[in-house]
C-alpha positions in Angstrom: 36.6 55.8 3.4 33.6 57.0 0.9 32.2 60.2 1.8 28.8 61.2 -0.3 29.2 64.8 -2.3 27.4 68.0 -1.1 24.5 68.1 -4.1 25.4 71.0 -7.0 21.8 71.8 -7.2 19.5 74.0 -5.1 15.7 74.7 -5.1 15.1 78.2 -5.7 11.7 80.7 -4.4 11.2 82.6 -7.1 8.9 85.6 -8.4 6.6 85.8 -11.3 7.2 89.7 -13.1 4.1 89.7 -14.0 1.5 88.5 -11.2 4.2 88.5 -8.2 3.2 85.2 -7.5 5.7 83.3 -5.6 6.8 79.8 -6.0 9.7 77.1 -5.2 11.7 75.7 -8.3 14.8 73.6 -9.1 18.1 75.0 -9.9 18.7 72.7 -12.4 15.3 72.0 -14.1 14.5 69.6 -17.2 11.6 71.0 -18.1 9.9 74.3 -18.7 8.2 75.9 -15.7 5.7 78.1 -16.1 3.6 80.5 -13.2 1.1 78.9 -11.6 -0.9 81.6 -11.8 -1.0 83.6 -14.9 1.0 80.8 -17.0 3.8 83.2 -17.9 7.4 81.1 -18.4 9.6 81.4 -15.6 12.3 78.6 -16.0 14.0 77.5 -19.3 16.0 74.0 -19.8 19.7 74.8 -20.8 21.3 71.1 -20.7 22.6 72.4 -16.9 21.8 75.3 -14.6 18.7 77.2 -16.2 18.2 79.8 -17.3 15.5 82.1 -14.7 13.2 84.5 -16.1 12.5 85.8 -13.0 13.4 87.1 -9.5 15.1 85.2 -7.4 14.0 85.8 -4.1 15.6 82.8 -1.6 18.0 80.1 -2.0 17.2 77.0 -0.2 19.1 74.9 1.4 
């Protein structure tokens, strides 16, 4: 019987160093993500997991 795979990837809160603005991401992102607020780069394509910038605050389920 078929039985569907837990998902690798996670969305992550995480912190902005420079304005402590917080805000939700994915684990695995294709793209760049950049603060919301102050427009600093937080997230960095790598082709798999990225690569975080800043703090990780909460993993969520």
């Amino acid at each position: 019987m078929y039985e569907p795979k837990e998902p690798t990837s996670k969305f992550i809160k995480i912190r902005c160093p420079k304005c402590k603005n917080e805000q939700i991401t994915f684990g695995k992102s294709s793209t760049l993500v950049k603060c919301l607020v102050c427009s600093k780069p937080l997230v960095g394509p790598t082709g798999g997991k990225s690569k975080i910038r800043a703090r990780i605050l909460e993993v969520l389920d």
